[in-house]
C-alpha positions as CSV (number, residue, x, y, z in Angstrom):
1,X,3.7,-25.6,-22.2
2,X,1.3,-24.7,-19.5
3,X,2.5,-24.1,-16.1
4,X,0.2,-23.1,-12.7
5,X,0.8,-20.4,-10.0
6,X,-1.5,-21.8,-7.1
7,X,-1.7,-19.4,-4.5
8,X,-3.2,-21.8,-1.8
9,X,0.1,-23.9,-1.6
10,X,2.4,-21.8,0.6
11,X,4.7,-19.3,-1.1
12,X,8.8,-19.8,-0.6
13,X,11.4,-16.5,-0.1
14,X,11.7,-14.9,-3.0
15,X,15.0,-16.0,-5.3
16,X,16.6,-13.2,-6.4
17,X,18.5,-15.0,-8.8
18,X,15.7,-17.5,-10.6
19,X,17.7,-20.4,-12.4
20,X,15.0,-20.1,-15.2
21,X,12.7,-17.6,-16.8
22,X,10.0,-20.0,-15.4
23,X,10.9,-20.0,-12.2
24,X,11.2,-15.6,-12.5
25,X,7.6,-15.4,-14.1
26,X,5.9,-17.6,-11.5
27,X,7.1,-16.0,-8.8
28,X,6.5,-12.6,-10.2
29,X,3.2,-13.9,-10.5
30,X,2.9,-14.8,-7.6
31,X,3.9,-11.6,-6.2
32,X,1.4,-9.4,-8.4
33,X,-1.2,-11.1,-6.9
34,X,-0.5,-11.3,-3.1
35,X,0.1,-7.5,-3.2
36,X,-2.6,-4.9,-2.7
37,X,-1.9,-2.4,-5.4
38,X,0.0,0.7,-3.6
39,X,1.4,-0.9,-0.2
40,X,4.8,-2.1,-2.0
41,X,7.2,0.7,-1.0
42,X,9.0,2.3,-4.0
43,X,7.1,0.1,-6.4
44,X,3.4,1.5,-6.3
45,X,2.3,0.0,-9.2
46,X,3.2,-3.2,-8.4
47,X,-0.2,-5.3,-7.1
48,X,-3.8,-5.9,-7.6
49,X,-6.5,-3.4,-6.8
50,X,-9.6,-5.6,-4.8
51,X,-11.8,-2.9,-3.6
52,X,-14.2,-3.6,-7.0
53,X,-14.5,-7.7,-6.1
54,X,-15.7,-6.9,-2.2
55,X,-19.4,-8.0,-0.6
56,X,-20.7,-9.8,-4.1
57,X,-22.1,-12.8,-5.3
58,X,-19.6,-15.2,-5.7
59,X,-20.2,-16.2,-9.3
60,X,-20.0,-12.0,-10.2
61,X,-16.9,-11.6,-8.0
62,X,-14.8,-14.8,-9.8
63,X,-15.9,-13.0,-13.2
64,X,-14.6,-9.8,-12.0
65,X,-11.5,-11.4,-10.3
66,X,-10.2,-12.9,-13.0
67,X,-10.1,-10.1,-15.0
68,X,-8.8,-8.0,-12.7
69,X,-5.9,-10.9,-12.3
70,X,-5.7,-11.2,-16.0
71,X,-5.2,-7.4,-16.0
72,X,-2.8,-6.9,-13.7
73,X,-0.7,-9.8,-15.0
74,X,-0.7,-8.6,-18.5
75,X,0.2,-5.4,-17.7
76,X,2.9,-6.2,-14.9
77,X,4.4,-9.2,-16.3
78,X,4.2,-9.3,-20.3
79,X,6.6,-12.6,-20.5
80,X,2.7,-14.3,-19.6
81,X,0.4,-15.3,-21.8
82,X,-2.8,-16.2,-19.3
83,X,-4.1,-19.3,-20.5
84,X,-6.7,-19.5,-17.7
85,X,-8.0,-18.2,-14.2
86,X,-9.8,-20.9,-11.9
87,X,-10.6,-20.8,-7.9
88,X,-10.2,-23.2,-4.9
89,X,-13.2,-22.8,-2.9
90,X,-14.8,-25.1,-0.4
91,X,-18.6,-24.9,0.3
92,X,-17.8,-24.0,4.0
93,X,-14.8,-21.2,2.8
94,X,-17.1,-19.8,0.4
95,X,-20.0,-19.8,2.6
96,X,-18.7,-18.4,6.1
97,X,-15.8,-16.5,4.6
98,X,-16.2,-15.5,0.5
99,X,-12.7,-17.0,-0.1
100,X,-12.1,-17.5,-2.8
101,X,-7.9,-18.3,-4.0
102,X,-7.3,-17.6,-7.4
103,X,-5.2,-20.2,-9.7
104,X,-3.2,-19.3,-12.5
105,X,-2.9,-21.1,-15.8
106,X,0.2,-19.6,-17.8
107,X,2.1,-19.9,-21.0
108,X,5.5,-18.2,-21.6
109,X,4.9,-15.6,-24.3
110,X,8.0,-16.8,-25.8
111,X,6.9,-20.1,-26.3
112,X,3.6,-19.0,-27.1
113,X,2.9,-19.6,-31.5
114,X,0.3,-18.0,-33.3
């Protein structure tokens, strides 16, 4: 099963006490990529490092971005198989801003058959 971690739709608190490993694994998702690798105090290793995927074309930087995403999710969160990495952009976003919000495609590696 495939399930989505879209970073555009407004995040809730965080549950410390998920009622399913789904519901754990998107939101550690979730967090991974809204932190800036470094700034989480007593977790430094906890994030995403962006400085590489700054002032680009935006067809080079979603390359980059996704696996930098990919990366850090594999890395941080190994209960994630990443199925795939797409962006929200509008013309006007993209244009004026370079915004680019990543989506997340995921499997559970658990559920995940070879």
């Amino acid at each position: 099963m495939t399930y989505t971690v879209d970073m555009l739709t407004p995040g809730s608190w965080v549950d410390f006490a998920p009622a399913t490993t789904t519901a754990e694994v998107g939101q550690n998702i979730r967090t991974i990529i809204s932190t800036y690798l470094g700034s989480s105090p007593g977790s430094r290793g906890i994030g995403v490092d962006y400085t590489d995927v700054i002032d680009g074309p935006i067809p080079v930087l979603k390359a980059r971005l996704a696996g930098i995403i990919t990366t850090a999710i594999m890395e941080q969160e190994p209960r994630a198989v990443i199925v795939s990495i797409d962006f929200l952009e509008t013309e006007e976003e993209s244009a004026l801003y370079g915004r680019l919000v990543p989506v997340i495609k995921y499997a559970l590696a658990e559920e995940v058959t070879t």
